[in-house]
C-alpha positions in Angstrom: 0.0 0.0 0.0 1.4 3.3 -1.2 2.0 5.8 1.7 3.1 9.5 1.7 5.3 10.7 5.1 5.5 14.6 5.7 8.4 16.3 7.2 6.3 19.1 8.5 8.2 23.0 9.5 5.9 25.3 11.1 7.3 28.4 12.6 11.0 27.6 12.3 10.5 24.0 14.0 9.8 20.4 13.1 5.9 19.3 13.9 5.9 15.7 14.3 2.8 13.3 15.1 2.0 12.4 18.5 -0.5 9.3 19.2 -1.8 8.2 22.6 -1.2 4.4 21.7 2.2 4.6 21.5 5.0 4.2 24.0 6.1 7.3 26.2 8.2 10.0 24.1 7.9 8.5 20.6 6.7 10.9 18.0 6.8 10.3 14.2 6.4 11.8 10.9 2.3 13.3 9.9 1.9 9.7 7.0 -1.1 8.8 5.0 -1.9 6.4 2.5 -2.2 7.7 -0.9 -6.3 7.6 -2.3 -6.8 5.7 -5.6 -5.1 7.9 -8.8 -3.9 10.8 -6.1 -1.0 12.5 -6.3 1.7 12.1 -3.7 2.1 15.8 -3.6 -1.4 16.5 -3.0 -1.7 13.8 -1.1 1.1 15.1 1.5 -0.6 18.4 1.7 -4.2 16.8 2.5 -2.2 14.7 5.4 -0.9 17.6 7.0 -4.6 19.4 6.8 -6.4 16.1 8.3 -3.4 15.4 10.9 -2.5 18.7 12.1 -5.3 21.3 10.9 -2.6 23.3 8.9 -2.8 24.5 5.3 0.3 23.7 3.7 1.8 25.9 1.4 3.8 23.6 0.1 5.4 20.0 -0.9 8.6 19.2 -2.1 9.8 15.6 -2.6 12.6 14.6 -0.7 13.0 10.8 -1.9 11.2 7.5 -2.3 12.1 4.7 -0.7 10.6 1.1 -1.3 9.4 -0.7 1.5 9.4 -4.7 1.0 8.0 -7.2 3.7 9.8 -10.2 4.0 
């Protein structure tokens, strides 16, 4: 399943995610995965709006990296 991860900069700082199920001081990247025929780009930017109430200016691609399950 395709997935989208956003490095998020508000302000000057880093916004990460924050969920109460996990363990005590672990925060992560705002992720999503990616609707049927969306683009990743958009995709991002709808992430951060659901995730974090924010209206992104902005996405630039940083890299891809394949994920395989063994």
């Amino acid at each position: 399943a395709p997935v989208v991860a956003a490095l998020v900069e508000y302000r000057g700082a880093v916004v990460l995610a924050r969920n109460h199920a996990w363990a005590a001081g672990a925060f992560g990247l705002i992720t999503g995965f990616l609707e049927r025929d969306e683009d990743p780009a958009l995709a991002v930017l709808r992430e951060v709006k659901e995730e974090l109430d924010l209206d992104a200016s902005s996405a630039t691609l940083i890299g891809v990296y394949p994920f395989t399950r063994k």
